[in-house]
N, C-alpha and C positions, 0 to 999 in steps of 0.2 A: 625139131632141131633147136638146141639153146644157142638161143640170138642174146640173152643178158654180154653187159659188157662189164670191164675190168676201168671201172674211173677211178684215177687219182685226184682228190681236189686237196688242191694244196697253198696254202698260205704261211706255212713253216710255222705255226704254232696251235697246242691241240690243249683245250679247243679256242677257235679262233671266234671271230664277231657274229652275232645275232643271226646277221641274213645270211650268212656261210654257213653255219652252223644246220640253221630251217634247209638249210640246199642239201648237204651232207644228208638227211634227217629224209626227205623227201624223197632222193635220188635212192637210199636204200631199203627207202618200204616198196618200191615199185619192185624190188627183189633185183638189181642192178647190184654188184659188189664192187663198194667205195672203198678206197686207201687211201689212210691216213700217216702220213709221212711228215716228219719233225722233232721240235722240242715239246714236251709236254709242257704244260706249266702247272698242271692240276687234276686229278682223274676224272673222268666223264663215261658217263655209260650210255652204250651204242647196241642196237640190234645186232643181230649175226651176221648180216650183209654187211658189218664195217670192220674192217680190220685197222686195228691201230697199229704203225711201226715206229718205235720213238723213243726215246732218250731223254733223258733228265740233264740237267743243265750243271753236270759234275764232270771233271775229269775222269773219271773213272767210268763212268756211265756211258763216255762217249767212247772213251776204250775199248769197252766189251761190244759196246756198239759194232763196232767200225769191224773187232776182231772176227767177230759173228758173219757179219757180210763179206769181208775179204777172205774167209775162208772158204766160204760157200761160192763164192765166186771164184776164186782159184779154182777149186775141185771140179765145179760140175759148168762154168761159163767162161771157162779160161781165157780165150779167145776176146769177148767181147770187154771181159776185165779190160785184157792189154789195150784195147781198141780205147775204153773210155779213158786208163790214164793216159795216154798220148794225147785223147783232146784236151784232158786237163793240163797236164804239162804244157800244151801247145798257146791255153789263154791261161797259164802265168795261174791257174785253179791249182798247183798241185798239194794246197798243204794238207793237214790230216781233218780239218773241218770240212772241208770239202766232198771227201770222200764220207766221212759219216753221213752226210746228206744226200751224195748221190747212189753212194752204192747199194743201197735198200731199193731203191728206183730201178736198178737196173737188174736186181734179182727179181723184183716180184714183176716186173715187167707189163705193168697196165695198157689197156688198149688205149685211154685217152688217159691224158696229162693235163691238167686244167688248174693253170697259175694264175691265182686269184689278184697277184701284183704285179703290176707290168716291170717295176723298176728292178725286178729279177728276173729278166729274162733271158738277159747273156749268161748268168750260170745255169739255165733250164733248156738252153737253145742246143744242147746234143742229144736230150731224148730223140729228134727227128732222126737223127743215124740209127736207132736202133728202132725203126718204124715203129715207135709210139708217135699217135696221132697228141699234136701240141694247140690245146684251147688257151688263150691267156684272156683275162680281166681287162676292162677297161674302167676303173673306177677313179674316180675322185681326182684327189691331189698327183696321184701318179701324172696323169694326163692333163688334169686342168691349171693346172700351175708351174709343177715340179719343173720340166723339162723348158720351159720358160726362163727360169733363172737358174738350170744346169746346161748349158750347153756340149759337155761329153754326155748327159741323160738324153736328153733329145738326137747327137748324134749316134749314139747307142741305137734309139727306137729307130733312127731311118737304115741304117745297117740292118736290124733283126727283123723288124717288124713284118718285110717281104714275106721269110718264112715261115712263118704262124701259119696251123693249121686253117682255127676259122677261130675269131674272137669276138664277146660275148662281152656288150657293151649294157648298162644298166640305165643308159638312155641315148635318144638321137644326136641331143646335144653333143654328149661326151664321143658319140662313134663320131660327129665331126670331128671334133677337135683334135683326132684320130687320126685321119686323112691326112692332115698336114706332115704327119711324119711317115708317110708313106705305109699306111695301111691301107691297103685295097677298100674298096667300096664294096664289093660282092662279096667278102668274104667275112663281114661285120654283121652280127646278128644282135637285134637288139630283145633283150628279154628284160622286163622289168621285175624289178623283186616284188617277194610272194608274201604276204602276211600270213600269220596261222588266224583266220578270224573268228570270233567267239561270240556268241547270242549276245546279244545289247545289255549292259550292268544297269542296275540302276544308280542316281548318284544322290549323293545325301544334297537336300534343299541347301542353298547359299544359305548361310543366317547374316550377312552382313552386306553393304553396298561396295566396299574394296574389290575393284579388277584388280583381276588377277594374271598377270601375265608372265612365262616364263621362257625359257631360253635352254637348251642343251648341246654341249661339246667342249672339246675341248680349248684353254684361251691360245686362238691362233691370230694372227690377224687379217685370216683370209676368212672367218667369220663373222666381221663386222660389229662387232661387240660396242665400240668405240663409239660407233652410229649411232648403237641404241642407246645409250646413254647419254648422249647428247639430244635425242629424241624424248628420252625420260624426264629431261631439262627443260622441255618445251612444256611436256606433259603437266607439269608442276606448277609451272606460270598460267597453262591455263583453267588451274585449280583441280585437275583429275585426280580423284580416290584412286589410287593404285598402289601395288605392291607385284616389282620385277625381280626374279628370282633368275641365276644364271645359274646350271649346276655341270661343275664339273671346272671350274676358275677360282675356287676360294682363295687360292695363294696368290693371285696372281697381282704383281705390284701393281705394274700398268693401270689396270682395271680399276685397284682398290685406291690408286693415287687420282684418277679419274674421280669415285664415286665421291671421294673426299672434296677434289676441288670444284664439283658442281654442288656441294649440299647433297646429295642425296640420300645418306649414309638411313635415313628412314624409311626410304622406300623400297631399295635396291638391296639385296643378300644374294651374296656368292656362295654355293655350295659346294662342297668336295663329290668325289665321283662318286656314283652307286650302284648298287645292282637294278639289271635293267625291270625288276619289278618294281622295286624303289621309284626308278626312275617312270615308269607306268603311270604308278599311282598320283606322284605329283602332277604328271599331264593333266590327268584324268580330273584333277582337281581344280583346275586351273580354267580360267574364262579362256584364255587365247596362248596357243603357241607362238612364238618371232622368232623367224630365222633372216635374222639380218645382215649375213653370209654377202660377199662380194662376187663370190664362185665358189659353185657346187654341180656334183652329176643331178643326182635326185638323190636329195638328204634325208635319210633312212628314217630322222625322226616326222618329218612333216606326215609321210606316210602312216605311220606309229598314232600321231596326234588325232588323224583324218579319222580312223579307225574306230579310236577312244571316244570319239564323239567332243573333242575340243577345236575351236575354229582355230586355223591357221591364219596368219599373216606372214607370207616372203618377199624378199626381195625377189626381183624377178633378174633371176641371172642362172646359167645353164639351165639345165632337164625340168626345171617347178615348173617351167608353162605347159611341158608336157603331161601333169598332175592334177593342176589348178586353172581355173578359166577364173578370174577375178568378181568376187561379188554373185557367182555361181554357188561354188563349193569352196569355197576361200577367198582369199586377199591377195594383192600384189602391190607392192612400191617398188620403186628404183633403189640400185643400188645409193650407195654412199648420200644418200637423200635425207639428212634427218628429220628435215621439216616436214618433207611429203610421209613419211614416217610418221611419224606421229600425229599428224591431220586426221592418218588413214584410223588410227587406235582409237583417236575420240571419236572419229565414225563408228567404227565395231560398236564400243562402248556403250553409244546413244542410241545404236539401231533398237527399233521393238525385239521384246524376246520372238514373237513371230517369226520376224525376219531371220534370229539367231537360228533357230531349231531348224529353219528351213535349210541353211546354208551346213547345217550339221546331217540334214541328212541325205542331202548332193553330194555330200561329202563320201561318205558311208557307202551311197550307192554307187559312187566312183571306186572306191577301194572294192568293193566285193565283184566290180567288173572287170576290174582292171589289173589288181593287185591283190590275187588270192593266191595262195603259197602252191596251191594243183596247177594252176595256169604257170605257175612259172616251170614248178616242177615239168610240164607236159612242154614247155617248150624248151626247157634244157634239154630234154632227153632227145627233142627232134636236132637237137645243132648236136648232141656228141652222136646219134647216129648216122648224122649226114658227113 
């Protein structure tokens, strides 16, 4: 008997981030058939088990779109057409963008529906009428901030949230934070993300005594940037060889009107964004990661760093305790802390290489136990069949 299932994982653009991408990637070498539903932004090549349905981001593209699926729906699903424009028209969805997005959805008709963003859930919340089972995300900013300082966002979540099939949080922290808006407890599964892990690289000898410390994301100020700069201020006074790279903030005023008015302009370089190999290799190069983040689920880079073999330092705010045990396989300070911050750097810095390699390969052996791209995959596959 074929028990394979029909997943949609959907984030509305193809292709989407790193660890969507390894889920996608994973869910269909088990021979499971994944739909890809959206805007394109770029061609991506996928096994047989993925079917892409998607549109270019033209007038015209969404045109023949939409013509394609409302035809097909007319003809052969008439019925449930009329069914879904009624819901659309009923929450105020009727316009023609709408319907580009949904009605590929309700033609290929997947068993599970798996919405990578919580903050679209009200336009995803009628797959349940046409019994597709609905998984949604619990990641990041959705959950750990957003609905905080949206309050129709958050009374959104306590209205929807009830009806979620089962949801699939990327840490305990964040399935708290969950609850609050009336997400059941039993029906929250937590799977943490899966690295693709690769034999140990070797890495070229330092030739020089500069730490090297680095930073990645985007300038928000729910990243803490601000901290670490003023952390780097400290660092300077008390004479540290360093050089702190932020990538993925070059423009950003705030920051560059910061590094100006503490002096730093010699230590500190802001970089534009890169490809995630790019952005690899400068870990990899790098004495120490900082995520000086004020709130985070589990920030996709620390796990990347752990991996690469570069020591971590976080602030210890949502899912990193769940990652990091301090002085184990990493580092921990308090949020908005600069002082303690930087205390902890000239620790790192001073420790014996001994001590470094050791805490590099707690590291390592935390990720290969805990955070291998099969263990996730094997445990997504047990929440969409349950």
């Amino acid at each position: 008997m074929n028990n394979k299932l029909k997943i949609a994982i959907y984030s509305g653009d193809i292709p989407s981030t790193i660890f969507i991408e390894r889920l996608i990637k994973g869910i269909s070498n088990t021979g499971n058939h994944v739909y890809l539903f959206g805007f394109l932004k770029r061609n991506v090549s996928y096994n047989k088990y993925v079917s892409v349905i998607t549109y270019r981001n033209t007038k015209f593209s969404k045109a023949m779109h939409l013509l394609k699926y409302s035809s097909l729906l007319y003809l052969f699903k008439h019925k449930e057409k009329r069914a879904l424009d009624e819901i659309l028209k009923q929450q105020s969805q009727n316009a023609l963008h709408h319907k580009v997005k949904c009605y590929p959805v309700l033609w290929h008709k997947p068993d599970v529906f798996h919405l990578q963003w919580a903050k679209g859930l009200k336009d995803w919340i009628w797959v349940k009428q046409f019994n597709i089972k609905l998984v949604l995300g619990l990641r990041g900013a959705h959950i750990n901030y957003s609905p905080v300082a949206d309050l129709q966002l958050a009374n959104m979540y306590r209205e929807h949230f009830p009806k979620v099939d089962v949801f699939h949080a990327v840490s305990k922290a964040i399935a708290t934070e969950a609850n609050q808006y009336n997400a059941p407890q039993d029906k929250i599964k937590v799977v943490y993300s899966g690295l693709d892990i690769k034999a140990d690289l070797a890495l070229d000898e330092k030739l020089d005594d500069v730490f090297q410390i680095i930073s990645i994301g985007r300038p928000h100020w729910v990243k803490g940037y601000t901290y670490a700069l003023d952390a780097c201020k400290i660092l300077k006074q008390n004479n540290l060889k360093f050089k702190y790279t932020i990538v993925g903030c070059d423009d950003d005023i705030e920051l560059l009107y910061q590094i100006h008015d503490l002096n730093l302009k010699s230590e500190v370089t802001l970089l534009p964004q890169m490809s995630f190999e790019d952005v690899k290799q400068n870990i990899q190069s790098s004495d120490l990661l900082l995520l000086p983040s004020v709130k985070e689920g589990i920030a996709n880079v620390v796990l990347e760093a752990m991996a690469l073999g570069t020591m971590v330092l976080t602030t210890n705010c949502g899912g990193v305790r769940e990652v990091i045990t301090d002085g184990v396989d990493g580092f921990l300070t308090p949020i908005r802390d600069s002082k303690k911050m930087a205390n902890k750097i000239l620790e790192i810095s001073n420790a014996t290489q001994e001590n470094k390699n050791l805490i590099v390969a707690n590291a390592k052996k935390n990720i290969r136990k805990n955070h291998s791209e099969k263990q996730m995959v094997d445990n997504m596959l047990k929440l969409y069949k349950s």
